[in-house]
C-alpha positions in Angstrom: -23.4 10.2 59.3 -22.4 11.8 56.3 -23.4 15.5 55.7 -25.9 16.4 53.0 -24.2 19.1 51.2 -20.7 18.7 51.8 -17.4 20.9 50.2 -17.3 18.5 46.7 -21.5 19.6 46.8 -20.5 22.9 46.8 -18.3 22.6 44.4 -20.3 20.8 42.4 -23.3 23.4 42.0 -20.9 26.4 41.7 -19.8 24.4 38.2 -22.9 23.8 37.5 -23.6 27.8 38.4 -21.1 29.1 36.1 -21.6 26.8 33.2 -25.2 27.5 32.9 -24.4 31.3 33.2 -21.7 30.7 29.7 -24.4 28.5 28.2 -27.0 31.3 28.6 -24.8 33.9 27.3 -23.6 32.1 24.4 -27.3 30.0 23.6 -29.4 32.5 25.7 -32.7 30.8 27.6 -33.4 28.4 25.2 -29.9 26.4 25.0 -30.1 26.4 28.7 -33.6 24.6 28.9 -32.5 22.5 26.2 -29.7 20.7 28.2 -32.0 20.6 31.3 -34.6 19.1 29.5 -31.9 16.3 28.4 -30.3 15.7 31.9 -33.6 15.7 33.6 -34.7 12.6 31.1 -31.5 11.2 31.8 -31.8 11.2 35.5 -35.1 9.8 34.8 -33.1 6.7 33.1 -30.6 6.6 35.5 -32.6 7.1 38.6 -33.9 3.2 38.6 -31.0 1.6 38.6 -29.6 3.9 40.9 -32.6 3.0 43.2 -32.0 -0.8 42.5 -28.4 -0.5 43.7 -28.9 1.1 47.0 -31.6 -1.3 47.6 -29.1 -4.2 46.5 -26.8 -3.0 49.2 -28.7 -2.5 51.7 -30.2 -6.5 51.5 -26.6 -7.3 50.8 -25.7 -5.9 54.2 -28.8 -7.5 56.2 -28.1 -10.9 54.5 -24.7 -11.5 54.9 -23.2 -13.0 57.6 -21.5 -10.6 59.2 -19.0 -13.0 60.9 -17.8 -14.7 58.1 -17.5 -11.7 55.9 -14.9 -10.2 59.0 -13.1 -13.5 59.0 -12.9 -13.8 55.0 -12.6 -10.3 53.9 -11.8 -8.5 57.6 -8.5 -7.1 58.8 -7.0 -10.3 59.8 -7.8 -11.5 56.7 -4.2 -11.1 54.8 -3.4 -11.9 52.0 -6.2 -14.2 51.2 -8.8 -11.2 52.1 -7.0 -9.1 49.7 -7.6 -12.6 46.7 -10.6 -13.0 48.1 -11.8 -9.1 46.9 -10.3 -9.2 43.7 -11.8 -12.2 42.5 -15.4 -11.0 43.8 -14.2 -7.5 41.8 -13.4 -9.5 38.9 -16.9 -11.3 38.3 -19.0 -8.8 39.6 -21.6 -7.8 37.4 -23.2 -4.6 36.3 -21.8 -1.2 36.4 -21.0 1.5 39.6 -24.9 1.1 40.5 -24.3 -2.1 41.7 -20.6 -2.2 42.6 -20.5 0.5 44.9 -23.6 -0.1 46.7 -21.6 -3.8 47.3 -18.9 -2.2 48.7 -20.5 -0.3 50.5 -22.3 -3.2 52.0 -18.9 -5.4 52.5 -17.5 -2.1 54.3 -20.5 -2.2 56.3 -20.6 -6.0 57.4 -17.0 -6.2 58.7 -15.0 -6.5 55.3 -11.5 -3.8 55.9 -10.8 -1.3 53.3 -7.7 -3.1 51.8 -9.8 -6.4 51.0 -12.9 -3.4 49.5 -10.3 -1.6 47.8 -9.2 -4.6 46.4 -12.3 -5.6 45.2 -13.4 -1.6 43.7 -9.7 -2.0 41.8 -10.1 -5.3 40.6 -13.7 -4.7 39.3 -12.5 -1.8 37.4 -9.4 -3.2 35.8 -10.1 -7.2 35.4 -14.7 -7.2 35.4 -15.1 -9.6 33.3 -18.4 -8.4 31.8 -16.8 -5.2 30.4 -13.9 -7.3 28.7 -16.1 -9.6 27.2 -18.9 -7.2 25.9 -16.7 -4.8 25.3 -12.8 -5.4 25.0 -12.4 -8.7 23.4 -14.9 -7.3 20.4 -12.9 -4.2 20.1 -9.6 -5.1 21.1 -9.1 -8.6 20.3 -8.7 -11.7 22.7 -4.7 -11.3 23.1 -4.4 -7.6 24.2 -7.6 -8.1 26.8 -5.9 -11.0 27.8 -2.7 -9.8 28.4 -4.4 -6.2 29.7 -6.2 -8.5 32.5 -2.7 -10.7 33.3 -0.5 -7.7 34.0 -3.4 -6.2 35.7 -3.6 -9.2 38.2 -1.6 -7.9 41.4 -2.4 -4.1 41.0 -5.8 -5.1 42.8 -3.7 -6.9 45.5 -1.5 -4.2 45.9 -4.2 -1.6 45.8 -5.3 -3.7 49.0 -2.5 -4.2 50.9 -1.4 -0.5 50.0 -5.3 0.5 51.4 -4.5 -1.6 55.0 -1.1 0.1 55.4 -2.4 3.4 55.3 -5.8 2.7 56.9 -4.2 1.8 60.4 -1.9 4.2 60.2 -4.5 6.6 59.5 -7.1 4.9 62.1 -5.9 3.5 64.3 -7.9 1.2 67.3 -7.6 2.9 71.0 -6.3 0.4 73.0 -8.5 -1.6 74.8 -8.0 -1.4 78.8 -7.7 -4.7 80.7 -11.2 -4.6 81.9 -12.4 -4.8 78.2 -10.9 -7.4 77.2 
């Protein structure tokens, strides 16, 4: 279970702390409520589709079948887990709201870290939607597609380099005969 107020929390609202302090000194009272009245209506944007994507996770988890997730995306998955995350990474839709709440999900119904990894690297280096709204408009067709070519195994390797450490780091007790 993961702690509410953790070190990065901490961290966090001491920022926060000393920034408002400099804005107040600089701006005085009124540059401070100015920027809280600003973040406060953008958490009020944000806070739906934040919402939606915990909710999207959570059903995510309960409807997938937690067996074929571990066989497809689990440890023993190899090499296809790891193909198998970065193409789900690569058409996934929508923005961190919904894509970590997914992994999330995955994690929870039996998919490793590497083939998760793989799919977190590959939607933030290949997604699709971004390149197309976004990249080929800007950039041009032949740099987004050569961009998403030589970005092609960095989500594999992400994933296999995620498994490595992961046992290493974790690794199973052994089981005793009786358990097996």
């Amino acid at each position: 279970m993961r702690k509410p107020i953790g070190w990065s929390t901490i961290i966090i609202a001491v920022l926060v702390a000393v920034s408002a302090g400099l804005v107040w000194r600089r701006d005085g009272t009124a540059g401070v409520l100015d920027i809280l009245t600003h973040d406060l209506s953008l958490f009020g944007g944000i806070l739906p589709r934040v919402l939606a994507g915990c909710l999207l996770g959570a059903l995510i988890s309960e409807i997938l079948p937690h067996e074929k997730v571990s066989r497809s995306l689990g440890p023993k998955s190899g090499l296809m887990g790891l193909l198998i995350g970065t193409a789900f990474g690569a058409i996934l839709p929508g923005g961190p709201f919904t894509a970590y709440p997914v992994a999330s999900a995955l994690l929870a119904v039996g998919a490793d870290f590497g083939a998760t990894i793989a799919m977190v690297v590959s939607w933030t280096l290949i997604g699709y939607g971004r390149a197309v709204a976004w990249e080929i408009p800007i950039m041009g067709t032949d740099f987004t597609l050569w961009r998403i070519v030589i970005s092609l195994p960095l989500p594999v390797l992400a994933g296999a380099l995620g498994r490595f450490v992961y046992v290493r780091l974790y690794p199973k007790p052994a089981m005793k005969d009786d358990e097996t």
